[in-house]
C-alpha positions as a printed Julia matrix, in Angstrom:
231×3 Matrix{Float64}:
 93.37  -166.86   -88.21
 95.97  -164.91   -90.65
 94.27  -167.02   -93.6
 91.32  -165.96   -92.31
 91.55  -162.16   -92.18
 93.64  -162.23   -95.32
 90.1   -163.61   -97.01
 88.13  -160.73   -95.04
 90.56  -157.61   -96.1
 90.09  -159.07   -99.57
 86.5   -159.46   -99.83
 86.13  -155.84   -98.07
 88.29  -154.62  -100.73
 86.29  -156.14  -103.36
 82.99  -155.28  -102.02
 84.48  -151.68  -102.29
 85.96  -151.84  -105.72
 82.48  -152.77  -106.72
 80.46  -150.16  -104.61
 82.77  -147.14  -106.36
 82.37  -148.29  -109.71
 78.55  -148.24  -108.99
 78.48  -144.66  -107.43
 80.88  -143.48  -110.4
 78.16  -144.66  -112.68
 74.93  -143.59  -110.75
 77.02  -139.75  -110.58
 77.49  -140.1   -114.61
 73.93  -141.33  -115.14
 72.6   -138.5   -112.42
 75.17  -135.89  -114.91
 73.74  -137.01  -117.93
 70.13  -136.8   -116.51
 70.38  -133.13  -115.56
 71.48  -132.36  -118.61
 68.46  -133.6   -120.53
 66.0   -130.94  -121.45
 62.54  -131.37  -120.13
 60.98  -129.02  -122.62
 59.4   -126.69  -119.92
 60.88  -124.63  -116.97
 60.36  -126.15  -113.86
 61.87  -122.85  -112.19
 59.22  -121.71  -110.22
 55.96  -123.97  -110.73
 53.84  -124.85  -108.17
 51.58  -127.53  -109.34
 48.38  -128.34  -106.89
 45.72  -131.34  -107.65
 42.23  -130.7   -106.89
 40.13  -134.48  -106.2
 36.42  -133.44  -107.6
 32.76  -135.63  -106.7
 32.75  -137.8   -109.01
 29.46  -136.95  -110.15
 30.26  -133.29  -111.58
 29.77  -132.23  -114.75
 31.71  -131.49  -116.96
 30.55  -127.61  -117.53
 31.08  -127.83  -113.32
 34.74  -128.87  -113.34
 35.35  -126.02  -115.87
 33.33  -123.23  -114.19
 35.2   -124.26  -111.11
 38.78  -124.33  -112.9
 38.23  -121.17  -114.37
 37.01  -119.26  -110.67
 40.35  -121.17  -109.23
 42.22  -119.74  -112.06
 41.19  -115.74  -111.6
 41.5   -116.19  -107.27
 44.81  -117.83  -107.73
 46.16  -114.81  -110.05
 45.01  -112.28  -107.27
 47.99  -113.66  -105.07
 51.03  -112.37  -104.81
 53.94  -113.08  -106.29
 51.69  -114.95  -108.93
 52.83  -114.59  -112.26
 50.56  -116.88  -114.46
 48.44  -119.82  -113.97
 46.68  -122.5   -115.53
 44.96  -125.93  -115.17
 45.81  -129.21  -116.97
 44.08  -132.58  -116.4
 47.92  -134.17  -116.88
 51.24  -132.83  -115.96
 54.27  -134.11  -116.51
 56.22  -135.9   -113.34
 52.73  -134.87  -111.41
 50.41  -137.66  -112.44
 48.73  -140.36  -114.9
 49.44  -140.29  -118.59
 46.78  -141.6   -121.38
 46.63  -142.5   -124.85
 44.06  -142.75  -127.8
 44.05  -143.63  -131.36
 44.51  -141.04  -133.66
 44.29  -140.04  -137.51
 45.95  -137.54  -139.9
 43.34  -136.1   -142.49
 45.47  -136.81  -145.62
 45.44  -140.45  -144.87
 42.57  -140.78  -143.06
 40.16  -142.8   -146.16
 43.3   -144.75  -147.39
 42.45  -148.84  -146.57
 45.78  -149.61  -145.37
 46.11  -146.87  -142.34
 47.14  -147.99  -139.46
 45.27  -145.93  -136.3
 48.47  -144.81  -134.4
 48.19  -144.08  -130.85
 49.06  -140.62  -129.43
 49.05  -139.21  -125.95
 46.6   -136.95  -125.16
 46.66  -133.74  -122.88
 43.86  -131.61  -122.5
 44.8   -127.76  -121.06
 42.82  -124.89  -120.31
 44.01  -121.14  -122.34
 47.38  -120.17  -120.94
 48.72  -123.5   -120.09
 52.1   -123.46  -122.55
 52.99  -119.89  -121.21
 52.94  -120.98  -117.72
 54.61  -124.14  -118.29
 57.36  -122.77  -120.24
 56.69  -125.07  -123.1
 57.84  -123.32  -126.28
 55.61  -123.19  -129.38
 57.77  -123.88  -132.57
 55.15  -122.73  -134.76
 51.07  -121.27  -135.13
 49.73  -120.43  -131.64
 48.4   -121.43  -128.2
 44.79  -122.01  -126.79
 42.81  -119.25  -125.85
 39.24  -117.94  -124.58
 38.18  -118.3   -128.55
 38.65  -122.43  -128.28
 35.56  -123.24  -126.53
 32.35  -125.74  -127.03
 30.58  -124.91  -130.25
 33.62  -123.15  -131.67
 35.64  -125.29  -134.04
 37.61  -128.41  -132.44
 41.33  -127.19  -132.61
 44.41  -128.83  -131.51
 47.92  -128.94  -130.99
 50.13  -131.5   -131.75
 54.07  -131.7   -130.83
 57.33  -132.1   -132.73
 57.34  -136.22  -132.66
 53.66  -136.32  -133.89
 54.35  -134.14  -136.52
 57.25  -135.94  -137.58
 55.91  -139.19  -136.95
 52.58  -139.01  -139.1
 53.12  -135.77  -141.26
 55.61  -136.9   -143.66
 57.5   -133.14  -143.4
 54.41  -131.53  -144.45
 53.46  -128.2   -142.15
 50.8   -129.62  -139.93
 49.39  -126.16  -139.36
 45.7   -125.73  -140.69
 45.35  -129.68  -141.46
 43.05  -131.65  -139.55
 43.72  -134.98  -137.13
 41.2   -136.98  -136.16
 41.0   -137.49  -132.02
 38.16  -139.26  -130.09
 35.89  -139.62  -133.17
 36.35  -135.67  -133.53
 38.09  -133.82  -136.58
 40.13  -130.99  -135.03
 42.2   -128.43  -136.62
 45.75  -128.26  -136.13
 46.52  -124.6   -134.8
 49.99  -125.59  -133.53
 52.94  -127.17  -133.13
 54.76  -127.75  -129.2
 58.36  -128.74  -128.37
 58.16  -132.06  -126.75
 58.18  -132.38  -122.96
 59.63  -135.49  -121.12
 56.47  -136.26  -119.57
 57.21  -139.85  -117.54
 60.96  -139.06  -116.84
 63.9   -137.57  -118.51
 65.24  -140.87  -118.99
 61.91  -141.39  -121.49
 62.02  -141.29  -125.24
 59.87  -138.0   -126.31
 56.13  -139.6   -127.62
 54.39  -137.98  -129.93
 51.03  -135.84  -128.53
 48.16  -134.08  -129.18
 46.95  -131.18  -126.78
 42.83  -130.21  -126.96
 41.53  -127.44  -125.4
 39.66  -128.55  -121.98
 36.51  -126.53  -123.07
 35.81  -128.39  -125.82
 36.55  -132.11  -124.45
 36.55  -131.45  -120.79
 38.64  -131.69  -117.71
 38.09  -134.34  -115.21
 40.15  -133.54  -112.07
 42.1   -130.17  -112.45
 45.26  -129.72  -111.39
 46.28  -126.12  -111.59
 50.28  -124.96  -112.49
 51.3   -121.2   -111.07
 54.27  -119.8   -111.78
 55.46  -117.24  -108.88
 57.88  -114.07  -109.51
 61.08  -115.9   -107.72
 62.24  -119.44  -108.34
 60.79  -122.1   -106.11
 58.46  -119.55  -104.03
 56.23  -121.0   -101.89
 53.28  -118.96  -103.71
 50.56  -121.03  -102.43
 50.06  -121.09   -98.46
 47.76  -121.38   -96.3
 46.02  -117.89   -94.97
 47.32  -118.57   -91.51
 50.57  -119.0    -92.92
 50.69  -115.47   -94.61
């Protein structure tokens, strides 16, 4: 019996030697996590999806988003508000091929795939996303104006060569838009994630799908958005 709880103590003792070690290196990983930036301020967002019939339109799901938009300003404690049809930790990502105009007749380009987020006017101010240079969307970008876009800091390193992206066009679902700015990159899957180089289109001139709508209240983490019985 003394063998016997001799063997016990020291398997308890390993079994604990092993579970520190792996909560001293979840605590370092969870450290070096929170010290990642995410390339927006979470600090008071509320972010609230919006499942549409299937059958609207897509001059529907914008005429919609936009009457969403002015109703959800008129609450208080509302700072600013937009819609996006992706946001990051919130929902699906996707992709598309894209092209840079420069290169875009030379026989040996290779189509390079870039993610694609498409925002209604107001979107980077209300995330917190910072602009590093030209501007954001606005009322201006909309169907039958000229296709503009916005393209971050990995896309512009990745396929620009360290030329100024600003006023040259990339080519995005068969359409030639103009490049009107530049966007810090946002750790869109995770903060673990390598930052992947995307292209931001204004929702009016590609559409919108399902909305989700991002409000930033007056006080971090306010519960802005309640129900009217709640109030």
């Amino acid at each position: 019996s003394g063998r016997l709880q001799r063997a016990l103590i020291a398997s308890q003792l390993a079994l604990s030697v092993v579970l520190l070690g792996g909560a001293a290196l979840l605590a370092r990983s969870l450290r070096q996590l929170t010290a990642v930036d995410p390339g927006f301020r979470p600090d008071g967002i509320t972010v609230l999806s919006v499942a549409l019939p299937r059958n609207y339109q897509d001059d529907q799901t914008l005429s919609l988003t936009d009457q969403a938009i002015g109703r959800l300003r008129t609450i208080p404690g509302v700072q600013r508000v937009s819609a996006a049809e992706n946001v990051p930790f919130a929902n699906g990502t996707s992709s598309s091929p894209i092209q840079v105009e420069a290169t875009a007749g030379d026989p040996a380009l290779v189509t390079r795939q870039a993610q694609q987020r498409y925002v209604m006017p107001g979107y980077f101010d209300t995330m917190g996303i910072r602009l590093v240079a030209g501007r954001a969307f606005d009322a201006t970008d909309r169907a039958g104006s000229e296709p503009v876009a916005i393209v971050t800091v990995s896309e512009m390193r990745r396929d620009f060569g360290g030329r100024n992206p600003l006023g040259l066009r990339i080519r995005h679902q068969s359409v030639w838009r103009r490049i009107v700015g530049v966007a810090a990159d946002v750790k869109f899957r995770g903060l673990a994630k390598e930052d992947e180089p995307t292209i931001y289109v204004p929702a009016a001139q590609f559409g919108l799908g399902w909305p989700t709508f991002v409000v930033r209240g007056s006080a971090p983490g306010a519960p802005v958005l309640r129900r009217p019985a709640d109030r």
